[in-house]
GUDREN-667756 format. One record per residue (C-alpha): residue number from 1; residue in three letters; x, y, z. Coordinates in nm, 3 decimals. Example, Ala and Ser with C-alpha at 12.3 -4.5 7.8 and 13.67 -1.06 7.14 Angstrom:
// residues 2
R     i    aa         x         y         z
R     1   ALA     1.230    -0.450     0.780
R     2   SER     1.367    -0.106     0.714
// end
This chain:
// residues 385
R     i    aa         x         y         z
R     1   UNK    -2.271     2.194     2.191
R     2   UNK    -2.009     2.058     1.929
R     3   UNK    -1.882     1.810     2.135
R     4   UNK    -2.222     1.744     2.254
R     5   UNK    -2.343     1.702     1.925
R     6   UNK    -2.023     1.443     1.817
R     7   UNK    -2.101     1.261     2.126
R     8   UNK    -2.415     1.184     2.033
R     9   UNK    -2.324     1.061     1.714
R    10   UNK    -2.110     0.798     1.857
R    11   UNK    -2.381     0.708     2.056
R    12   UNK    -2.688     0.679     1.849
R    13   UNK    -2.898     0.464     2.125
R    14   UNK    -2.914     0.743     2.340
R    15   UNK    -2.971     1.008     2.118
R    16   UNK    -3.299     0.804     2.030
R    17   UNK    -3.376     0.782     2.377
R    18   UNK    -3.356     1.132     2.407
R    19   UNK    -3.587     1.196     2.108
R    20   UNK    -3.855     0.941     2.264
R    21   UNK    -3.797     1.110     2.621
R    22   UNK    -3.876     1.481     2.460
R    23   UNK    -4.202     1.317     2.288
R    24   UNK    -4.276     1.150     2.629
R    25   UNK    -4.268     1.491     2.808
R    26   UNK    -4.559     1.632     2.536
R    27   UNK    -4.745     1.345     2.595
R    28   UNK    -4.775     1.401     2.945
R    29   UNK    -4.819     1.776     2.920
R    30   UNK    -5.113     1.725     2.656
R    31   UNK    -5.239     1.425     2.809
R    32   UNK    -5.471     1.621     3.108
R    33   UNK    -5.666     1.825     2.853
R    34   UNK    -5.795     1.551     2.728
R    35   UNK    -6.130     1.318     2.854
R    36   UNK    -5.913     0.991     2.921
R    37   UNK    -5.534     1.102     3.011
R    38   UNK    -5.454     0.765     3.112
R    39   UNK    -5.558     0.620     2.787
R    40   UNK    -5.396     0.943     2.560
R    41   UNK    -5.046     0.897     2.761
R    42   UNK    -5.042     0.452     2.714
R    43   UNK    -5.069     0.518     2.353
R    44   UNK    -4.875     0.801     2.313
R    45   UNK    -4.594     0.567     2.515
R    46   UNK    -4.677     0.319     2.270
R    47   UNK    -4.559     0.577     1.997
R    48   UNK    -4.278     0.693     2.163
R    49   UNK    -4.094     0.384     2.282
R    50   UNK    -4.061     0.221     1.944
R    51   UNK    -3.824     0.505     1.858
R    52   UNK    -3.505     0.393     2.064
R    53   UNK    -3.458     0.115     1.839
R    54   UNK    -3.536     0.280     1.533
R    55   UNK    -3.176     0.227     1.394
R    56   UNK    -3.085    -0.097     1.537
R    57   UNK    -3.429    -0.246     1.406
R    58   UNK    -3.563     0.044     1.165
R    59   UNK    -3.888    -0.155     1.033
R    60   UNK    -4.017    -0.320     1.347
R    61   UNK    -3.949     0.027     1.490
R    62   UNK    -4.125     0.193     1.208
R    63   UNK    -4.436    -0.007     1.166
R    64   UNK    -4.480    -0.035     1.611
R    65   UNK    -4.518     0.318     1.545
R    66   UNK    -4.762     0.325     1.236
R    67   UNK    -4.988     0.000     1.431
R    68   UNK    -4.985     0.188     1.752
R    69   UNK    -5.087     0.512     1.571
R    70   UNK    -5.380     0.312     1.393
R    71   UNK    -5.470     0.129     1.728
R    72   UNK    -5.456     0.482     1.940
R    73   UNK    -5.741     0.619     1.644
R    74   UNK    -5.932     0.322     1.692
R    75   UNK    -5.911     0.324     2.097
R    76   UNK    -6.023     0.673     2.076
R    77   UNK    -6.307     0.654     1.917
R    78   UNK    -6.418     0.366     2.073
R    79   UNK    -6.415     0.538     2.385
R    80   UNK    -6.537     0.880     2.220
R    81   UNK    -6.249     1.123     2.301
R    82   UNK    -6.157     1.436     2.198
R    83   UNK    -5.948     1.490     1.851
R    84   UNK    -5.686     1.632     2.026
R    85   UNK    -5.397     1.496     1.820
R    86   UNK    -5.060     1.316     1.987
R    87   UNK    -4.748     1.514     1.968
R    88   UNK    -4.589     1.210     1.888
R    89   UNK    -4.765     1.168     1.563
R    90   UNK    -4.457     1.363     1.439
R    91   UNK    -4.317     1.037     1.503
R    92   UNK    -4.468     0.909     1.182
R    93   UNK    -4.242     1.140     1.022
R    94   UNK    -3.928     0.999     1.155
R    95   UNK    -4.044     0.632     1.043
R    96   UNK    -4.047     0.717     0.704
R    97   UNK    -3.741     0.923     0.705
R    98   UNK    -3.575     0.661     0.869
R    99   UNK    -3.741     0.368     0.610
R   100   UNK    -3.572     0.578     0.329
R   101   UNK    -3.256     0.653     0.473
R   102   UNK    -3.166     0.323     0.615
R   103   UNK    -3.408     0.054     0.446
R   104   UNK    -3.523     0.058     0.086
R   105   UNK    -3.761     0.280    -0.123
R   106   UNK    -3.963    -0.029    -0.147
R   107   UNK    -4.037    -0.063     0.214
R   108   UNK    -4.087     0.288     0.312
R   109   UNK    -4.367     0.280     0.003
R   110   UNK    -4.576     0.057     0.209
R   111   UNK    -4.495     0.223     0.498
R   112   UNK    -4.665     0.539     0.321
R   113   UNK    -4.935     0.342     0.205
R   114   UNK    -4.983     0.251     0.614
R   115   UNK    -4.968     0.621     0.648
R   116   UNK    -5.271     0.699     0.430
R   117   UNK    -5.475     0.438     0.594
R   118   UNK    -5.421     0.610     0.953
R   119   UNK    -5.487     0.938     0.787
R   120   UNK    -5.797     0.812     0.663
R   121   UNK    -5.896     0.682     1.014
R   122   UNK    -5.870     0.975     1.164
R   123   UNK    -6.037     1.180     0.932
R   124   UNK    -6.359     0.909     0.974
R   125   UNK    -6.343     0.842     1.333
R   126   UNK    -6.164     1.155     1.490
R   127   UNK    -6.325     1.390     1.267
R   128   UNK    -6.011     1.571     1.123
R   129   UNK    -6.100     1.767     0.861
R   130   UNK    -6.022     1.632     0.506
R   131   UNK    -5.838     1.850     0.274
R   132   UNK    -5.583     2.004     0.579
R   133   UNK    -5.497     1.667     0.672
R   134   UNK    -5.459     1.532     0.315
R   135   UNK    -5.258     1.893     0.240
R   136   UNK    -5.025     1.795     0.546
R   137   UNK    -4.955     1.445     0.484
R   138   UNK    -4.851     1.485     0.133
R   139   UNK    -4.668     1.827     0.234
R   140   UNK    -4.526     1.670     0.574
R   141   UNK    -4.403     1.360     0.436
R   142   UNK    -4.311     1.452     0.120
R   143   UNK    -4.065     1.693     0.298
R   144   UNK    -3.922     1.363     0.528
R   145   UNK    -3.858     1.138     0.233
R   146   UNK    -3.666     1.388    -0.016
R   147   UNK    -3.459     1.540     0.310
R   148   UNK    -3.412     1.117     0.360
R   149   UNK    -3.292     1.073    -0.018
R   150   UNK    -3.069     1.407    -0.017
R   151   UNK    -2.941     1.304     0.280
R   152   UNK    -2.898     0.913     0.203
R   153   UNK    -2.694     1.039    -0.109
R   154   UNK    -2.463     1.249     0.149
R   155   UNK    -2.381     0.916     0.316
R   156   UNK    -2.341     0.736     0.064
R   157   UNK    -2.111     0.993    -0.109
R   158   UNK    -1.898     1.010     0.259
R   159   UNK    -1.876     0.616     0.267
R   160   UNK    -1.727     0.596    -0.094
R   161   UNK    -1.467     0.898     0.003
R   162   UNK    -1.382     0.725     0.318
R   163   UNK    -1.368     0.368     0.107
R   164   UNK    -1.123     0.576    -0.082
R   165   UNK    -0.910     0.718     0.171
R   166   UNK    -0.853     0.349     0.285
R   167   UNK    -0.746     0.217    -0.042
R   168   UNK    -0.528     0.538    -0.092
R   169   UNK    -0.350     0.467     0.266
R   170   UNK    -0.292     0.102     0.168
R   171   UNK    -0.163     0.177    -0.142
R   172   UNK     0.038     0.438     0.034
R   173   UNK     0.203     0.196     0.272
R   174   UNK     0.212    -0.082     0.005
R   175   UNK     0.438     0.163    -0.221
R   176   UNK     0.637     0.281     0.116
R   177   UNK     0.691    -0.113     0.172
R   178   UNK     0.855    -0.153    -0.196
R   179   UNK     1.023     0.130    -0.180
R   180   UNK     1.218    -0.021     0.145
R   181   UNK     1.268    -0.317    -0.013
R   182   UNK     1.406    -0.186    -0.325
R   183   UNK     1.635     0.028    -0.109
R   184   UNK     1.751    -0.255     0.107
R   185   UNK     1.794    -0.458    -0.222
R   186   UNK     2.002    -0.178    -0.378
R   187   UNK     2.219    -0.140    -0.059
R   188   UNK     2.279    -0.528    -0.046
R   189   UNK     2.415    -0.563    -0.435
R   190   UNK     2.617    -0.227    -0.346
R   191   UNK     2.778    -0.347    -0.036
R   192   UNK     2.817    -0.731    -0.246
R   193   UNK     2.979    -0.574    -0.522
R   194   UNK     3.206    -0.375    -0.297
R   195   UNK     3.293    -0.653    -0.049
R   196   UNK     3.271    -0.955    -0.229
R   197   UNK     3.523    -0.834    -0.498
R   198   UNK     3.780    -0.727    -0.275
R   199   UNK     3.781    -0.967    -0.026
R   200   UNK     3.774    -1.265    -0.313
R   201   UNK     4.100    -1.078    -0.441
R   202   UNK     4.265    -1.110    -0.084
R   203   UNK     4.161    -1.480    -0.024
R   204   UNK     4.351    -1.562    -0.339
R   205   UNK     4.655    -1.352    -0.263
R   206   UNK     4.689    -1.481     0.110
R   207   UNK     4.626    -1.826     0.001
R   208   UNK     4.924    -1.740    -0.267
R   209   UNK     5.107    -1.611    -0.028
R   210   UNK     5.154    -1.885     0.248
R   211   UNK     5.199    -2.138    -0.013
R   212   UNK     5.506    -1.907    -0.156
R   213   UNK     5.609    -1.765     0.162
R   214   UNK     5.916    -2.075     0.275
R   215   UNK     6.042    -2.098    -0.096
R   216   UNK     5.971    -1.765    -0.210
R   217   UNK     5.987    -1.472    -0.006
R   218   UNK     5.989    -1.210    -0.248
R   219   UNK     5.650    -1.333    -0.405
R   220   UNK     5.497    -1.359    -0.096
R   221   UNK     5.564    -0.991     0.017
R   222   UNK     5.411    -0.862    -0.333
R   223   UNK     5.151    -1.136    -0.262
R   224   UNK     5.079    -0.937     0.091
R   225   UNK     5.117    -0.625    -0.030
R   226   UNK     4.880    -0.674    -0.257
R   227   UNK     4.636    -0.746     0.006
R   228   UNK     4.685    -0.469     0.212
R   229   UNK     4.596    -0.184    -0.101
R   230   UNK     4.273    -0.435    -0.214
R   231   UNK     4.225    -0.367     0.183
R   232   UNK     4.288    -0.003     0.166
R   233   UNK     4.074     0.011    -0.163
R   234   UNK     3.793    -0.176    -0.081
R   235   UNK     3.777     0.053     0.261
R   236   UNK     3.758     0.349     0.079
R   237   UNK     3.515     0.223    -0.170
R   238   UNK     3.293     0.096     0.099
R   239   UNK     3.327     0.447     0.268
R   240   UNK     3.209     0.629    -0.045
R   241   UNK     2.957     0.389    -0.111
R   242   UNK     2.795     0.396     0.268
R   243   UNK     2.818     0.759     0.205
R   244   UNK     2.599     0.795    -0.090
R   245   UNK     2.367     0.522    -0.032
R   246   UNK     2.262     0.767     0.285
R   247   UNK     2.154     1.027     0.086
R   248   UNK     1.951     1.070    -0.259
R   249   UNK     2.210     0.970    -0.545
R   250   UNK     2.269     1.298    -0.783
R   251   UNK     2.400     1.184    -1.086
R   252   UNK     2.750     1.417    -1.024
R   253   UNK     2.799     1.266    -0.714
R   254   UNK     2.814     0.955    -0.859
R   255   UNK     3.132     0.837    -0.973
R   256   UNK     3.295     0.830    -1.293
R   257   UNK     3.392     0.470    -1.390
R   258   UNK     3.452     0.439    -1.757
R   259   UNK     3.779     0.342    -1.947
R   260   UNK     4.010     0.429    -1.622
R   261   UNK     3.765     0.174    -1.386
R   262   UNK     3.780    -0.126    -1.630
R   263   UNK     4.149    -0.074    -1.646
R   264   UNK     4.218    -0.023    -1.263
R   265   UNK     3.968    -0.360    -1.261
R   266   UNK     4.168    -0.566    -1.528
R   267   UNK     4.473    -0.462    -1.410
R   268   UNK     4.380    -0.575    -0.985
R   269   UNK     4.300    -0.899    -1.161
R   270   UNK     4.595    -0.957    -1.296
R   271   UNK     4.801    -0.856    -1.002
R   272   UNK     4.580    -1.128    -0.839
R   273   UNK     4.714    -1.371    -1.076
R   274   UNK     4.437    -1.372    -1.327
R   275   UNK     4.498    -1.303    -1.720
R   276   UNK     4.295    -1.028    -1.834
R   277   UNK     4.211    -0.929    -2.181
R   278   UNK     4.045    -0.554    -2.213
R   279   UNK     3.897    -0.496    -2.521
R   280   UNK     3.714    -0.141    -2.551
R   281   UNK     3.536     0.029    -2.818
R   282   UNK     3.329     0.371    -2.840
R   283   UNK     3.313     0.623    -2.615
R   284   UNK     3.233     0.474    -2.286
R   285   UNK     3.347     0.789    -2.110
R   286   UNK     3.074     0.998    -2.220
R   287   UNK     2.790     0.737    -2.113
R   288   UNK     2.590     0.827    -1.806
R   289   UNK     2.717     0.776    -1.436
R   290   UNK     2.425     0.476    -1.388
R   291   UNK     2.514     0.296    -1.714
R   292   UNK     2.924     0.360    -1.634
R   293   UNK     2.840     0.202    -1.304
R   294   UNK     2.642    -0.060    -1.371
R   295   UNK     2.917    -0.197    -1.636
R   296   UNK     3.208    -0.160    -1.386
R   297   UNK     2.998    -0.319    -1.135
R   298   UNK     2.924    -0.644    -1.386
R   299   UNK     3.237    -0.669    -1.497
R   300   UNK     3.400    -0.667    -1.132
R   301   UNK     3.156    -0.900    -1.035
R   302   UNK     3.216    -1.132    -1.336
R   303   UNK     3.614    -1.106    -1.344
R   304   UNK     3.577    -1.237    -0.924
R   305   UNK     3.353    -1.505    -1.041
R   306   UNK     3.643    -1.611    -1.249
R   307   UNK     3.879    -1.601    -1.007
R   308   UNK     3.706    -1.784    -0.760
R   309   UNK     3.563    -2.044    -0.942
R   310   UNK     3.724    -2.081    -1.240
R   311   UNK     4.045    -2.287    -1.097
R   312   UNK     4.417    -2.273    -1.198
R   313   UNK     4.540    -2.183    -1.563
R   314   UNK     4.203    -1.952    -1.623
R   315   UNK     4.215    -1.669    -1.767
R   316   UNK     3.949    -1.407    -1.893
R   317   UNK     3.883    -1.124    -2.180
R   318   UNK     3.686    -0.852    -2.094
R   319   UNK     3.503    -0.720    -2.395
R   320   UNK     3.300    -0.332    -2.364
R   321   UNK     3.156    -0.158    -2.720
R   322   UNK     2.893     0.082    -2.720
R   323   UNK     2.739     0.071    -3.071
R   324   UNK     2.421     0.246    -3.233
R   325   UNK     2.301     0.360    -2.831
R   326   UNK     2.346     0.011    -2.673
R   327   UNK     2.691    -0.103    -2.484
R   328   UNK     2.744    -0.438    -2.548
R   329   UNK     2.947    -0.633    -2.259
R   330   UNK     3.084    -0.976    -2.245
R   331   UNK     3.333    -1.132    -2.017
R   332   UNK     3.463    -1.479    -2.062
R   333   UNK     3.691    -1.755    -1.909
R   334   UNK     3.915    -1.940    -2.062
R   335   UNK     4.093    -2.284    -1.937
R   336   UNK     4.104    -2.378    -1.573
R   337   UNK     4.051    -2.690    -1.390
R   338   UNK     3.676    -2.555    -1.307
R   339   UNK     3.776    -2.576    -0.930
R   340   UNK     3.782    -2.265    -0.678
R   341   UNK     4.167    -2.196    -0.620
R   342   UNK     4.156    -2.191    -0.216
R   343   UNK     3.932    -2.505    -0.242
R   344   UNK     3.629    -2.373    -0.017
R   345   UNK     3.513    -2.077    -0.162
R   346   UNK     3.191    -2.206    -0.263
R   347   UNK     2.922    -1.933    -0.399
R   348   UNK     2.638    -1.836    -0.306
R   349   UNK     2.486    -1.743    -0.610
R   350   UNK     2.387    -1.359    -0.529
R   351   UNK     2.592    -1.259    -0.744
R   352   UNK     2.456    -1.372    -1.055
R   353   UNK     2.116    -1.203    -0.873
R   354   UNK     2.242    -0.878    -0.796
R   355   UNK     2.388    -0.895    -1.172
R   356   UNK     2.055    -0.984    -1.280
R   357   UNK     1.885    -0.738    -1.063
R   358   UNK     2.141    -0.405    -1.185
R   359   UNK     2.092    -0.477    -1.516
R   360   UNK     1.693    -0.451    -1.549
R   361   UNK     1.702    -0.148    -1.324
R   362   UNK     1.888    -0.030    -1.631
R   363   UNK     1.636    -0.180    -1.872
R   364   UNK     1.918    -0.393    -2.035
R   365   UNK     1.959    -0.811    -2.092
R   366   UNK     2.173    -1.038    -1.899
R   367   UNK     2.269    -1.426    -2.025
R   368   UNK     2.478    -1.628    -1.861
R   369   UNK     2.556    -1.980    -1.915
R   370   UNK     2.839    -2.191    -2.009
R   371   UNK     3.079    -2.104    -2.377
R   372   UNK     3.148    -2.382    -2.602
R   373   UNK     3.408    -2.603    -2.532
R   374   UNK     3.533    -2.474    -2.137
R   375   UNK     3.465    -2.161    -1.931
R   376   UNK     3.171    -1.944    -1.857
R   377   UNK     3.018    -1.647    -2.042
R   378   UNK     2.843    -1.314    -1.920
R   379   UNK     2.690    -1.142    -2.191
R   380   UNK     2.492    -0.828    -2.084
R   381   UNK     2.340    -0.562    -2.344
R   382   UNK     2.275    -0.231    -2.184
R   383   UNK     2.102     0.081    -2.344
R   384   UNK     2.300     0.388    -2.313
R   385   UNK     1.992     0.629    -2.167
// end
C-alpha cells in the first residue's frame, strides 16, 4: 500500500481519476432508486468528471462542479424527482478544499458563497430540511477549509525545507570547489618554491660551468658539483614536500626552518655566485612552523629572483627581525647590469603571486617594487601568530 500510495503521488492525474471513478460507481448504484436514473446518473457524471482536472485547472474544475450541482437541483425539480441526494455532492467538499489549498482564500470565498446558494436551492426546490442542511454545510465545510489551511501550511513549510536543502547542497559544493582550488593553489606555490629555486641555482652553475670548463677546470668541477647537491637537495625537498601535501599538515610535522634555513639559503646563494648579506634579529627559532616557513619560503624565492634577473655584479642582503609580535623581512639587490645571467631566463611572474598569495594566508603585507637608485626590494611584514 506504501508504494501504492507514493505512486500515486507521482501521478496525481490518475489518482483523480480514481476519485471520480469511485463517485461514478455510487452514482450508478443510487441512480435506480430514483424516478429518472438516466437523468440522476448525467448529472451526477457531470459532478464527477470535473474532478480529474481538479489540480491541473483547480477553478474551472471547482466551479463545473458547483454549476453542475446548481443545474442537477434545478433539473430535478423541474422534472419533480425524488430528494434523494448525489453521492457526489461530497464533491463540493473537495472543490473548496482544493480552492484553499491550491488557489487563494479569496477565490474559495466565492466559491463558498456558490455553496450557500446551492444549499439554498435545495432546501426550496428539493425540500431538504433547513437547519440539518445549514448545520452540515457550515460543519462539513468548515472541516474542508481548516484541514486545507493546516495542510497548505505543511506544504508550504516542506517547500521552504526543501528550498533549504538546495541552497545548503550548493553552498556545500561551492565551499568543496574552493577548498580544491585553494589546495591546488597551495600545492602549485609549494612545488614553485621547491623547483623553481633549485633548478634557477643549477641553470646558473651549468651555465658557469661550460663557460669555465676549457680555461678553468677546477671551477668548473665545483661549478658541477654544485649542481649535483642543489639536485640531490631539491629531490629530497620535493620528496618531503609531496609527502606532506598528501596528508593534513600537523604543525610538528612541519619543518623547522628558522636561523639554520636562512643560513643553508644564504650560504647556496653564494656558492651560486651570489653575495649574500644575513642580517637576523630576535628569536626567529621560537616562531611557529607556518610563519618559519613562510619566511624561508620568501626569502628563497626572493634571493632566486636576484639571481636570475638581477645580472652580473648583483648582490643581495637578506634582512629578518621579529620585533613587538611582527617579523619584519626585507631582501634587496644591489648593482647588476639588470639582465638575467644565462640570457633567457625570462619570468613568469608567479612568483611574485605565490609570494603574494603565502603571505595573506598568514595575514601579513607584501611590497615590492624597485629601491632608490638600482636593484629591487621585497619588503614583507608578517605577524608572529
Amino acid at each position: 500500500m506504501r508504494r501504492f500510495s507514493m505512486w500515486l503521488r507521482e501521478k496525481p492525474r490518475v489518482a483523480d481519476g480514481l476519485l471520480a471513478g469511485l463517485f461514478v460507481l455510487l452514482e450508478a448504484i443510487t441512480a435506480p432508486a430514483t424516478d429518472n436514473p438516466p437523468l440522476f446518473l448525467l448529472m451526477g457524471l457531470a459532478m464527477c468528471v470535473p474532478v480529474i482536472w481538479r489540480r491541473s485547472h483547480p477553478i474551472i474544475s471547482s466551479f463545473v462542479i458547483l454549476f453542475a450541482s446548481i443545474a442537477s437541483t434545478v433539473m430535478l425539480a423541474i422534472h419533480e424527482q425524488s430528494n434523494i441526494g448525489h453521492p457526489s455532492g461530497v464533491l463540493l467538499l473537495v472543490a473548496l478544499y482544493t480552492l484553499v489549498i491550491h488557489v487563494n482564500r479569496k477565490v474559495a470565498r466565492v466559491f463558498a458563497a456558490g455553496l450557500v446558494v446551492d444549499t439554498a436551492l435545495k432546501v426550496d426546490l428539493l425540500g431538504y430540511d433547513m437547519p440539518a442542511s445549514a448545520f452540515f454545510l457550515v460543519l462539513f465545510y468548515s472541516i474542508a477549509w481548516l484541514t486545507a489551511e493546516v495542510l497548505a501550511v505543511r506544504h508550504r513549510y516542506h517547500e521552504e525545507i526543501a528550498a533549504q536543502l538546495v541552497i545548503a547542497e550548493s553552498d556545500r559544493d561551492r565551499l568543496a570547489q574552493d577548498a580544491v582550488a585553494a589546495e591546488r593553489t597551495r600545492i602549485a606555490r609549494e612545488l614553485h618554491d621547491v623547483v623553481a629555486h633549485a633548478v634557477s641555482v643549477m641553470i646558473v652553475q651549468a651555465e658557469g660551468a661550460t663557460y669555465a670548463i676549457k680555461n678553468n677546470p677546477e671551477l668548473a668541477e665545483r661549478a658541477m658539483g654544485t649542481v649535483a647537491s642543489t639536485g640531490r637537495q631539491a629531490l629530497a625537498e620535493l620528496r618531503r614536500t609531496l609527502a606532506l601535501l598528501r596528508t593534513e599538515q600537523v604543525p610538528d610535522e612541519m619543518p623547522e626552518y628558522g636561523t639554520a634555513g636562512l643560513a643553508r639559503t644564504a650560504q647556496l646563494m653564494r656558492d651560486a655566485g651570489l653575495p649574500v648579506e644575513l642580517e637576523l634579529t630576535g628569536d626567529l627559532d621560537a616562531l611557529g612552523p607556518a610563519v618559519g616557513l613562510g619566511i624561508h619560503r620568501l626569502v628563497q624565492e626572493s634571493l632566486t629572483n636576484v639571481l636570475r634577473h638581477a645580472g652580473e655584479g648583483a648582490r643581495a642582503r637578506v634582512q629578518v627581525r621579529r620585533i613587538d609580535g611582527v617579523v619584519d623581512v626585507t631582501i634587496s639587490d644591489f648593482g647588476g647590469n639588470g639582465e638575467s645571467r644565462t640570457g633567457r631566463d625570462i619570468g613568469s611572474g608567479k612568483g611574485l603571486v605565490g609570494m603574494r598569495e603565502r603571505v595573506a594566508v598568514l595575514g601579513g603585507t607584501l611590497e615590492t617594487g624597485h629601491r632608490p637608485g638600482e636593484g629591487w626590494r621585497v619588503h614583507a611584514q608578517l605577524p608572529t601568530e
